[in-house]
Chimera marker file (.cmm) of the C-alpha trace (Angstrom):
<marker_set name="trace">
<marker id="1" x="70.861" y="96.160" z="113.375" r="1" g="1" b="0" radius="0.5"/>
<marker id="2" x="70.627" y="94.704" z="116.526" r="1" g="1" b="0" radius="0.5"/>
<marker id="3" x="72.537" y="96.708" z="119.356" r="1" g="1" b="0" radius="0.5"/>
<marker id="4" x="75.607" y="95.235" z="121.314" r="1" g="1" b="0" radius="0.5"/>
<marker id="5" x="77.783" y="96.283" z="124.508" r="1" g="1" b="0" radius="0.5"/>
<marker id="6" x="81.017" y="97.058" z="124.107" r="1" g="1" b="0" radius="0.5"/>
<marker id="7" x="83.477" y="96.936" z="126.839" r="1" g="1" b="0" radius="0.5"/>
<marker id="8" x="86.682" y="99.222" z="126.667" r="1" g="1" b="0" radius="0.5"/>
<marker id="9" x="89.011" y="100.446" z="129.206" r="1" g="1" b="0" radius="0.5"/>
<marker id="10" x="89.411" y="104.451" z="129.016" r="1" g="1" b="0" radius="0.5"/>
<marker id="11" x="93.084" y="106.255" z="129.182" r="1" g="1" b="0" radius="0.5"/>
<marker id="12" x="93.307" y="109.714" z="130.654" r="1" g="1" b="0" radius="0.5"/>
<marker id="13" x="92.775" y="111.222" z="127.172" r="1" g="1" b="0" radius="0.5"/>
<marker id="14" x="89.959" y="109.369" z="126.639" r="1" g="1" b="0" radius="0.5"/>
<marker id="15" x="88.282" y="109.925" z="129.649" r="1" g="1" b="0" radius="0.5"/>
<marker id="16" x="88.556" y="113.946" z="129.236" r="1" g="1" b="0" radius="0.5"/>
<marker id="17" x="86.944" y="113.458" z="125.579" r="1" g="1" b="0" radius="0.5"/>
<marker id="18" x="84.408" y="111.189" z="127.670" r="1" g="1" b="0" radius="0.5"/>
<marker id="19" x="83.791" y="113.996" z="130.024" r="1" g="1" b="0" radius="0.5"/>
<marker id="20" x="83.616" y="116.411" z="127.319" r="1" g="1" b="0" radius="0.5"/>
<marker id="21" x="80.712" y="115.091" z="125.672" r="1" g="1" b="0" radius="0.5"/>
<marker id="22" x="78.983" y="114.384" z="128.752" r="1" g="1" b="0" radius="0.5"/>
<marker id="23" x="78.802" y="117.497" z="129.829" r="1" g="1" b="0" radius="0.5"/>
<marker id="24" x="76.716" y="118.417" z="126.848" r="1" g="1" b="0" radius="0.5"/>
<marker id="25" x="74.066" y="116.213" z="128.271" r="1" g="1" b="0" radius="0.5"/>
<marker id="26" x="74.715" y="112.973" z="126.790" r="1" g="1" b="0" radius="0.5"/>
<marker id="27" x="74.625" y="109.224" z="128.983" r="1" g="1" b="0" radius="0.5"/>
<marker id="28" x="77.957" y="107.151" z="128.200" r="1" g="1" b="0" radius="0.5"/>
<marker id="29" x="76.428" y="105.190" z="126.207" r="1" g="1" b="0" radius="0.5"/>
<marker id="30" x="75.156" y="108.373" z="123.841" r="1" g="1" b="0" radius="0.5"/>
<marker id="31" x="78.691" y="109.901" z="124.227" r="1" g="1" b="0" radius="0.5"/>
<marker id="32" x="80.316" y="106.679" z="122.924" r="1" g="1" b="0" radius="0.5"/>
<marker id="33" x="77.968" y="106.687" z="120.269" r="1" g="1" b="0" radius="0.5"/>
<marker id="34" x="78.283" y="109.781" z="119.197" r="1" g="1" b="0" radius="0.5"/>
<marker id="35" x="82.298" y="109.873" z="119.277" r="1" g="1" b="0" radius="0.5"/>
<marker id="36" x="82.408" y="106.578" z="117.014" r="1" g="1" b="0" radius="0.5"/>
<marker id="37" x="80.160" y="108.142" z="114.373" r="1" g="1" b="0" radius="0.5"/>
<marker id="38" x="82.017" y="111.492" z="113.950" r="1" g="1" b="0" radius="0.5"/>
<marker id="39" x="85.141" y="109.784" z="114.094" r="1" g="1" b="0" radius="0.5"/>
<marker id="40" x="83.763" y="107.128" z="110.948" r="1" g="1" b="0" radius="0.5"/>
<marker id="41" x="82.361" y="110.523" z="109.499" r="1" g="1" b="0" radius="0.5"/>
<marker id="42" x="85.707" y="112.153" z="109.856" r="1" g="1" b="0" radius="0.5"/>
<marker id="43" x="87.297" y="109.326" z="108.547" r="1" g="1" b="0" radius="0.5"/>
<marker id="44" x="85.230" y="109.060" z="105.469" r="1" g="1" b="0" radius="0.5"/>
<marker id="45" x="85.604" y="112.409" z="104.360" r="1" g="1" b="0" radius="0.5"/>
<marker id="46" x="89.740" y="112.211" z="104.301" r="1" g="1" b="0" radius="0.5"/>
<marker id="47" x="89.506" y="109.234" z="102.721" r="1" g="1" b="0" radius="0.5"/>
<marker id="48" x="87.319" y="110.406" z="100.041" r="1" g="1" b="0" radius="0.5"/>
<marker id="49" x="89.867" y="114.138" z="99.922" r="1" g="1" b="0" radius="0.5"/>
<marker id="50" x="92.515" y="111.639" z="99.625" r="1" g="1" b="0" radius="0.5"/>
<marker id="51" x="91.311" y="110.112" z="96.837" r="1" g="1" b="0" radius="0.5"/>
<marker id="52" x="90.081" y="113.072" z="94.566" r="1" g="1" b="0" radius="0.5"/>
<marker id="53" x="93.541" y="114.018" z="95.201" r="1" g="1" b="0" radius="0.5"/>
<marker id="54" x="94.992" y="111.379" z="93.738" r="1" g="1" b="0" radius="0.5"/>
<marker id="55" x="92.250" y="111.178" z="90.983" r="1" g="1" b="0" radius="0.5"/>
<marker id="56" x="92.964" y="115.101" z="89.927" r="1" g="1" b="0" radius="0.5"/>
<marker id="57" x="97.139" y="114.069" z="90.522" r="1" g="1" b="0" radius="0.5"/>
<marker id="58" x="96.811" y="111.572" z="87.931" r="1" g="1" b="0" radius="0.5"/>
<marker id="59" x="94.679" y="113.828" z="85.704" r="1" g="1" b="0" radius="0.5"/>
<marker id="60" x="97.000" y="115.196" z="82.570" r="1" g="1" b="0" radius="0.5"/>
<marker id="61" x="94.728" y="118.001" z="82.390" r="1" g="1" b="0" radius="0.5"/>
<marker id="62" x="93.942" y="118.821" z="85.518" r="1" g="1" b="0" radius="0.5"/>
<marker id="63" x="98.230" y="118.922" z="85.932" r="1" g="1" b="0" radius="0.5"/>
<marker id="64" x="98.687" y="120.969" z="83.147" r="1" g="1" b="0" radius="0.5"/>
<marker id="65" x="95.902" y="123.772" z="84.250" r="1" g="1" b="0" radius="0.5"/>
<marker id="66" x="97.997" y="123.748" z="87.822" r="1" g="1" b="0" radius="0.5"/>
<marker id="67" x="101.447" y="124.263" z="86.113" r="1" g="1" b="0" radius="0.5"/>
<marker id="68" x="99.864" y="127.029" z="83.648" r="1" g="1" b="0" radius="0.5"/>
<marker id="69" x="98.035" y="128.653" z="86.841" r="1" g="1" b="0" radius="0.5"/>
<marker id="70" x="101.772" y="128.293" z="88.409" r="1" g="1" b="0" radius="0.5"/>
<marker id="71" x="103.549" y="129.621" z="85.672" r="1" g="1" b="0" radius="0.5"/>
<marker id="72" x="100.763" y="133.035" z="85.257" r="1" g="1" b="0" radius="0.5"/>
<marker id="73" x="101.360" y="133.514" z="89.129" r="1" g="1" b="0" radius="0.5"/>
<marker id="74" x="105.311" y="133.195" z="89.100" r="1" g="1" b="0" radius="0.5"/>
<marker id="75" x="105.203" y="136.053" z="86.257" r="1" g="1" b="0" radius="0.5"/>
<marker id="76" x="102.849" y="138.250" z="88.042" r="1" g="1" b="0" radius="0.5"/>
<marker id="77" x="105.401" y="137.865" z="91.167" r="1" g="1" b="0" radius="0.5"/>
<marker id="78" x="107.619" y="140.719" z="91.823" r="1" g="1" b="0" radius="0.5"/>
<marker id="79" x="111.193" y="139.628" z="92.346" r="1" g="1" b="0" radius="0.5"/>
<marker id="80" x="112.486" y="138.756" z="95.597" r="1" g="1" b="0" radius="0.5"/>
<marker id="81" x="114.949" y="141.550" z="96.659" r="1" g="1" b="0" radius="0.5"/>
<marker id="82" x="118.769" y="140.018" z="96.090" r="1" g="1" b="0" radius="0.5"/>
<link id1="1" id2="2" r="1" g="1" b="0" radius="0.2"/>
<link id1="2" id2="3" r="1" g="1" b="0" radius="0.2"/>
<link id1="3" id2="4" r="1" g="1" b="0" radius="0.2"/>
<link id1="4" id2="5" r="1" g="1" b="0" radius="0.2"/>
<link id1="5" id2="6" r="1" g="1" b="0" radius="0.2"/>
<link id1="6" id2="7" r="1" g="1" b="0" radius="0.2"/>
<link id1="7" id2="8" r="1" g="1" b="0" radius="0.2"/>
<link id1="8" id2="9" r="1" g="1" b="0" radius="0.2"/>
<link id1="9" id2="10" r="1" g="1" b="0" radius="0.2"/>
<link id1="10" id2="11" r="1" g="1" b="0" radius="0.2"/>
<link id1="11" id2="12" r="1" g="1" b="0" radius="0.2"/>
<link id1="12" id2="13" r="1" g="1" b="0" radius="0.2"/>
<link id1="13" id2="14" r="1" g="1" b="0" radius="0.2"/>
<link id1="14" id2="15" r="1" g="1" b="0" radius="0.2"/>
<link id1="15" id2="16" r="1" g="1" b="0" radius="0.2"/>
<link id1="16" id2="17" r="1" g="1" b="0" radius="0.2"/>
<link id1="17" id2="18" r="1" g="1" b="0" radius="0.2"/>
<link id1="18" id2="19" r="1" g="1" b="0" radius="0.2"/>
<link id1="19" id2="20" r="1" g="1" b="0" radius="0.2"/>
<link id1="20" id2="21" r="1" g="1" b="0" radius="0.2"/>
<link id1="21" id2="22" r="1" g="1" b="0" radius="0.2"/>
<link id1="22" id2="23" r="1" g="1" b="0" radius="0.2"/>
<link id1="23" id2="24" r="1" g="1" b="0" radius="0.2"/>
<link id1="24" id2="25" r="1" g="1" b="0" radius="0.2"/>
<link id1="25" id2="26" r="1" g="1" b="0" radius="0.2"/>
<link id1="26" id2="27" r="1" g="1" b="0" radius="0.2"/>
<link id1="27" id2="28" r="1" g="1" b="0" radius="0.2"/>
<link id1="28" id2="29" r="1" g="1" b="0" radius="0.2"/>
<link id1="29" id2="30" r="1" g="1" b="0" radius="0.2"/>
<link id1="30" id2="31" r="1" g="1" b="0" radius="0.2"/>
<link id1="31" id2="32" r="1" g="1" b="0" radius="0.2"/>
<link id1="32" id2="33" r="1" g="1" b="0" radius="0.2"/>
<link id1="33" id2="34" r="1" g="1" b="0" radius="0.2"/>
<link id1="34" id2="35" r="1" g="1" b="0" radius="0.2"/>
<link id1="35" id2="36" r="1" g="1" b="0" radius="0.2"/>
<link id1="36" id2="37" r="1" g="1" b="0" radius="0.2"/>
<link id1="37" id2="38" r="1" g="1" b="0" radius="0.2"/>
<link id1="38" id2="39" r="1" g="1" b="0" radius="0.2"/>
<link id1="39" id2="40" r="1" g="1" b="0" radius="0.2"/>
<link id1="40" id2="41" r="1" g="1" b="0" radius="0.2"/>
<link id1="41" id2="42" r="1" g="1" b="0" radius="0.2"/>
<link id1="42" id2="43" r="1" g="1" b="0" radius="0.2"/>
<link id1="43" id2="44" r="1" g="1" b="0" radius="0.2"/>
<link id1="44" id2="45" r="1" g="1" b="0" radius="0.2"/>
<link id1="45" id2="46" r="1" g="1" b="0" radius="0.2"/>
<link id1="46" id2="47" r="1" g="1" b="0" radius="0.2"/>
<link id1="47" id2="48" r="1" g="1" b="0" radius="0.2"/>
<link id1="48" id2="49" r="1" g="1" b="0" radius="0.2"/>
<link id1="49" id2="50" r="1" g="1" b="0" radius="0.2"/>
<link id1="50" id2="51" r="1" g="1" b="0" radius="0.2"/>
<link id1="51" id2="52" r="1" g="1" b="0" radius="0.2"/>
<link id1="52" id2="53" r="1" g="1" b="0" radius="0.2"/>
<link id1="53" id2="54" r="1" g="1" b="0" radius="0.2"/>
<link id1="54" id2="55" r="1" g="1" b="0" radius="0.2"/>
<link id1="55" id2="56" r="1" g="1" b="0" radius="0.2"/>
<link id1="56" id2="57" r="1" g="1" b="0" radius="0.2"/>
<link id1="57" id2="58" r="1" g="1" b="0" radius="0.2"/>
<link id1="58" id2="59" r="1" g="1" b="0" radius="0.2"/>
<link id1="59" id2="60" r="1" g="1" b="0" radius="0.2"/>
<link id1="60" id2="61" r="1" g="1" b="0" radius="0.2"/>
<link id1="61" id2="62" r="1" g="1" b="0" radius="0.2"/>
<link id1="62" id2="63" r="1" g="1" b="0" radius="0.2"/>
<link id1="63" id2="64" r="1" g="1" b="0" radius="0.2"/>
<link id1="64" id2="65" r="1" g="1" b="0" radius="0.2"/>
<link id1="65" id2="66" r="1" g="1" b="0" radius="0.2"/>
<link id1="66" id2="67" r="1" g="1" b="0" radius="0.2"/>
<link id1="67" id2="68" r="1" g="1" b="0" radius="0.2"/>
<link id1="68" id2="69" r="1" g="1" b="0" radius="0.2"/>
<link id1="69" id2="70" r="1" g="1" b="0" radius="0.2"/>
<link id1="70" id2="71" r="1" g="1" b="0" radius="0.2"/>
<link id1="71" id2="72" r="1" g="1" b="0" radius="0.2"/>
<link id1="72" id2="73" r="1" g="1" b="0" radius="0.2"/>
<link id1="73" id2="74" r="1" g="1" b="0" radius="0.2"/>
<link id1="74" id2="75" r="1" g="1" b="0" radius="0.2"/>
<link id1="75" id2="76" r="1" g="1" b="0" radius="0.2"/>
<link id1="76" id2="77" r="1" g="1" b="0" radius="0.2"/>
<link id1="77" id2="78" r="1" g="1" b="0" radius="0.2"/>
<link id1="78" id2="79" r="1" g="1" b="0" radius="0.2"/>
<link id1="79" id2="80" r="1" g="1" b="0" radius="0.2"/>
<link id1="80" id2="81" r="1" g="1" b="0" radius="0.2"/>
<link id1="81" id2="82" r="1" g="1" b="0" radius="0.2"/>
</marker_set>
């Protein structure tokens, strides 16, 4: 893929994260790199957490093997003191 500048103006809080990563050695332009990848990274993995949770959520089995771990654990409980 062909590279392309990208122009953005930086708020305070950006400008610290900026800084941050610069001061690990990287140019801006490395920095900016860097910080859009982890953030797609990032990104990526919740989205794919979200969606095996809604996958095992949906799953009748999957729900009954919580509510029978749920169940073993609430008899194993003591009592709460009245």
């Amino acid at each position: 893929m062909a590279s392309r500048t990208v122009r953005a103006r930086l708020d305070d809080a950006s400008e610290r994260a900026l800084s941050v990563l610069m001061r690990e050695g990287r140019n801006e332009s490395e920095a900016v790199r860097t910080a859009l990848t982890e953030a797609a990274q990032r990104r990526a993995r919740r989205s794919a957490l979200a969606a095996e949770v809604a996958r095992l959520a949906a799953d009748p089995h999957d729900t009954a093997e919580r509510r029978a771990v749920a169940a073993d654990m609430d008899a194993l409980a003591p009592d709460w003191p009245a």
